[in-house]
N, C-alpha and C positions, 0 to 999 in steps of 0.2 A: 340595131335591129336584131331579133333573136327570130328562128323558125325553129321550131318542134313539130317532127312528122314522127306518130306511133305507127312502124310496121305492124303493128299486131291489128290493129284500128279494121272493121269490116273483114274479119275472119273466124266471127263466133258460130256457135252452133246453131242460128238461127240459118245460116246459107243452106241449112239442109235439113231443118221444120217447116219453113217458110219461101219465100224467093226472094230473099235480099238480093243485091247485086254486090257482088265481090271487086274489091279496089285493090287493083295485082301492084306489086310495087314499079312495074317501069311506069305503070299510070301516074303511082306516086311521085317518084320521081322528076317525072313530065310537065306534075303542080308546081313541084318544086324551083323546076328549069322557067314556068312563066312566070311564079311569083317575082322569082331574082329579075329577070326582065323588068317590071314594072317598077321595082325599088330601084334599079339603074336608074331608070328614066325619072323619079324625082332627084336625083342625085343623094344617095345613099350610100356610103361610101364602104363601110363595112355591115358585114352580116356573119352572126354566130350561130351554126348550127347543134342542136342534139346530136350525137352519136351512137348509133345503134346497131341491129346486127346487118340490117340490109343495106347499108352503107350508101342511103338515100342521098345525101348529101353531095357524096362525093360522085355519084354518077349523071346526080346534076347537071354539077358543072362540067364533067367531062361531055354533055353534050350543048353547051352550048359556042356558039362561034366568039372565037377571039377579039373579034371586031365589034362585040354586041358591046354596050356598057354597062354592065353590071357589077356591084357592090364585089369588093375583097372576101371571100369567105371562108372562115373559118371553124375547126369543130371543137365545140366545149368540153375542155379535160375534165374528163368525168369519168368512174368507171360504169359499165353497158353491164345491167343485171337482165334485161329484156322485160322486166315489169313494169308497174306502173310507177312505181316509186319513182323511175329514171325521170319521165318526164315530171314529174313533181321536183325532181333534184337541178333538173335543167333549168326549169323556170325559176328556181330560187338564185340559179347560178345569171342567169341572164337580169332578173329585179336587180342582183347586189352591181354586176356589172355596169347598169343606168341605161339597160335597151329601151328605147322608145316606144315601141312596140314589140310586141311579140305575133307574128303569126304561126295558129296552131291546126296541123293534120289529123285531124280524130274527128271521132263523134263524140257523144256526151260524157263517155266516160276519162276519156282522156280530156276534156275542158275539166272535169273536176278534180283532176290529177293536178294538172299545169294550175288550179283556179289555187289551189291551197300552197303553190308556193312562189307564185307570181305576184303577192301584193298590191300595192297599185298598179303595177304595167299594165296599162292595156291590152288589151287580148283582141286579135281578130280569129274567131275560128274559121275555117274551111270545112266542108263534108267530108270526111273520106269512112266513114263510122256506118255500123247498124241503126241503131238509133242517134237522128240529127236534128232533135228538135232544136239546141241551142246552136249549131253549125251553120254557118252561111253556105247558099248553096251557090253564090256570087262566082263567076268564070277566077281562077287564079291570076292571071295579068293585071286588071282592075282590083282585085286584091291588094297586090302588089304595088300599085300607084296609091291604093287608098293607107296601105300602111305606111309606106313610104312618108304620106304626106305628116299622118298622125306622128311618127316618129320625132320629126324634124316642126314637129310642132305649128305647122302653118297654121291651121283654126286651135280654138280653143278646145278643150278635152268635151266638156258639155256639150257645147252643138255636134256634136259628132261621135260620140258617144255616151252612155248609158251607166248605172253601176244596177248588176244585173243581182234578183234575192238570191236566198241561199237558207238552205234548211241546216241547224244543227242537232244533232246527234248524240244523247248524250244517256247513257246505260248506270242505274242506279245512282245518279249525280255525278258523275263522273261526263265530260264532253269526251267522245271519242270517232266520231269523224263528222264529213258534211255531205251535200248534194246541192248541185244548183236545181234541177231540174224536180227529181221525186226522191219520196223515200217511203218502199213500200215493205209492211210485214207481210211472210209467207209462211205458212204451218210447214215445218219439215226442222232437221237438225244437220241439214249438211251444203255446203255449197257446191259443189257438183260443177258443170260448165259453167257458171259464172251468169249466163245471159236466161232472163227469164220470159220465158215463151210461152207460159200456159197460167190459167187464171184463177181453178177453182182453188187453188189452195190459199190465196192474197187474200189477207181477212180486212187490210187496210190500206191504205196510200194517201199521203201528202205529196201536196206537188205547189211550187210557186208558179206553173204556168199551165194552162189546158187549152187547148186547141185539137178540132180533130181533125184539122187538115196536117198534123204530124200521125208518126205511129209513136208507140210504146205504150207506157202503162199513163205518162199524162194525156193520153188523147183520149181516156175514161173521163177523165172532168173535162176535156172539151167537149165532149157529148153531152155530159149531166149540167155542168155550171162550169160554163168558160171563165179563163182568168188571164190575160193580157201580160204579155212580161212585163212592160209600165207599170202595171197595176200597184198600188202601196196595197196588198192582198196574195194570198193564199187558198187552197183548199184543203180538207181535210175526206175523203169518206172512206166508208163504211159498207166492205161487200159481204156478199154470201149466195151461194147457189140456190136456196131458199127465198130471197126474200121476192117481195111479190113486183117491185118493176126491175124488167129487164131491157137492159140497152146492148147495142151492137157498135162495137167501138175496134177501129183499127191498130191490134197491139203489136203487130210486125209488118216489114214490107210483103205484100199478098198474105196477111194472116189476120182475118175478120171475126171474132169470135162474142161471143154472149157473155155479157156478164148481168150481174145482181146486185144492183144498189140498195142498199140495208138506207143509209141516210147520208145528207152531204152538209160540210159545215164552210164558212168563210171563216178566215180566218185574217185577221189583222196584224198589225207589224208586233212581235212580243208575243204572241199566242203561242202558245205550246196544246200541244197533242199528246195524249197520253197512249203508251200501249202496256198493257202488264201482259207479261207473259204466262197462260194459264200453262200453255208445254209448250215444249220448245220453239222457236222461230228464229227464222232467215230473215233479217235484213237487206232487199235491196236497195243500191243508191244507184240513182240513176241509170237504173235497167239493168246492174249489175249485183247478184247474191254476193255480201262485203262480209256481214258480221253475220256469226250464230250469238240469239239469247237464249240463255237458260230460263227454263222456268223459275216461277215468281222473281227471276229481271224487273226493273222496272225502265222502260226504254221512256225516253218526253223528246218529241219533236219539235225545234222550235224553228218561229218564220223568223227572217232577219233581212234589212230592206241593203244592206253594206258590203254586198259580196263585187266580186272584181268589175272591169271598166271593159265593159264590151262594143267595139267599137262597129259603126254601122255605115257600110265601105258605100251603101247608096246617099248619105249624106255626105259623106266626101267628098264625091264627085260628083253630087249636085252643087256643094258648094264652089269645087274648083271652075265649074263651068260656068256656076254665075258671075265668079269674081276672074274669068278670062284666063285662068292660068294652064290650058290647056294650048294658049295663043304662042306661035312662034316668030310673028313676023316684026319687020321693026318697028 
């Protein structure tokens, strides 16, 4: 088993546009201390930790009781840059290693850190993020049994989990990064705080999933044309403060704002989306300003149905309870 908890994870600048809720690290921690719990109790024997600056890991375990049964743990020799790269370097470290599972402490931006170097390992995420549209918001104990189980293999990968889409990214022919969630252009030449909070400058957004019962920028196609993670689909639109329908779509926690749908396209598995840049733009991936284009750039967004195995901890433990394995007596 591997766990990746990003300290940085729910401390952008949206806690003070907006009213996100802030995830302090003894809270972190705290997940961390019940996950271990629930991986004891499948019998899990080892668990590799990320290493980081807030030494999540280690204050863990130092609070849990000796007599609890929980997995051996240990922290992946790695060196700690505090970016994002880490968690991308962890997960690659943990795939070569043969973890079962990985569970991951972030919101979307850290799943697609961890998503590009985890491979097939299973992922379960956790909330602890700004935007958590791909995050379970699942208790950590029941986590913890759920990966637990996936780990050691008890069900099959398919009935219990998913392989979640994934957009690529790719500037003048050239691929150069991804998103699970969206990936939207913004008029501007600078990335600035990273998290994007305001609307009228996004002249576009893809997204593999729209729901407006999340916030961020895909809960605009959940408003306009829902798209189900299941879904073998995509969406593609088209804003502008101009254009003449306007919807109210939830882009951050308590942050309700107006936007301008220009047009909206479906898009099918292999479709690409084109954006030329007329001046400059900011690429966000999943809620986060990543790349500057140059003008006349040519950026092409493409859907792809093959992105990582996202595991779904309420099939788990539907299955474990059908098939008694929650039973202890003789």
């Amino acid at each position: 088993m591997g766990i990746i908890a990003n300290p940085e994870a729910g401390k952008d600048i949206r806690r003070l546009v907006a009213h996100a809720t802030t995830v302090g690290e003894q809270s972190k921690a705290r997940s961390i201390r019940r996950a271990l719990v629930g991986l004891g109790t499948m019998g899990v024997k080892q668990v590799l930790v990320m290493p980081e600056r807030l030494h999540l890991g280690q204050r863990a375990i130092e609070g849990l009781d000796v007599q609890e049964a929980i997995p051996a743990v240990e922290m992946l020799e790695m060196p700690v840059t505090n970016e994002g790269r880490d968690s991308q370097w962890a997960a690659s470290l943990l795939h070569q290693a043969g973890a079962g599972c990985i569970l991951v402490l972030g919101g979307d931006g850290t799943m697609r850190a961890v998503a590009k170097g985890a491979g097939d390992t299973p992922l379960l995420p956790l909330s602890t993020g700004t935007n958590n549209v791909l995050p379970s918001g699942v208790e950590e104990t029941v986590a913890g049994l759920a990966a637990g189980a996936v780990a050691q293999e008890v069900f099959p990968l398919q009935e219990v989990a998913f392989r979640h889409k994934w957009l690529e990214v790719s500037i003048n022919g050239d691929s150069r990064d991804r998103a699970l969630v969206d990936v939207a252009a913004l008029r501007g030449h600078f990335v600035g705080s990273g998290a994007v909070w305001k609307v009228e400058n996004v002249q576009q957004i893809v997204v593999t999933r729209g729901d407006a019962n999340n916030t961020g920028l895909s809960a605009i196609a959940g408003v306009v044309r829902p798209v189900a993670p299941k879904q073998p689909k995509g969406v593609a639109l088209s804003l502008s403060p101009e254009a003449h329908r306007h919807v109210l779509a939830p882009i951050g926690p308590g942050l309700i704002l107006p936007v301008g749908i220009k047009s909206a396209r479906v898009l099918a598995a292999g479709d690409t989306v084109t954006i030329i840049a007329e001046e400059s733009l900011v690429l966000a991936l999943d809620g986060e300003r990543e790349l500057v284009v140059q003008k006349t750039d040519r950026v092409a967004v493409t859907l792809h149905l093959d992105g990582p195995w996202i595991v779904e901890p309420h099939r788990v433990i539907e299955r474990m309870t059908a098939q008694r394995l929650f039973d202890i007596s003789a």
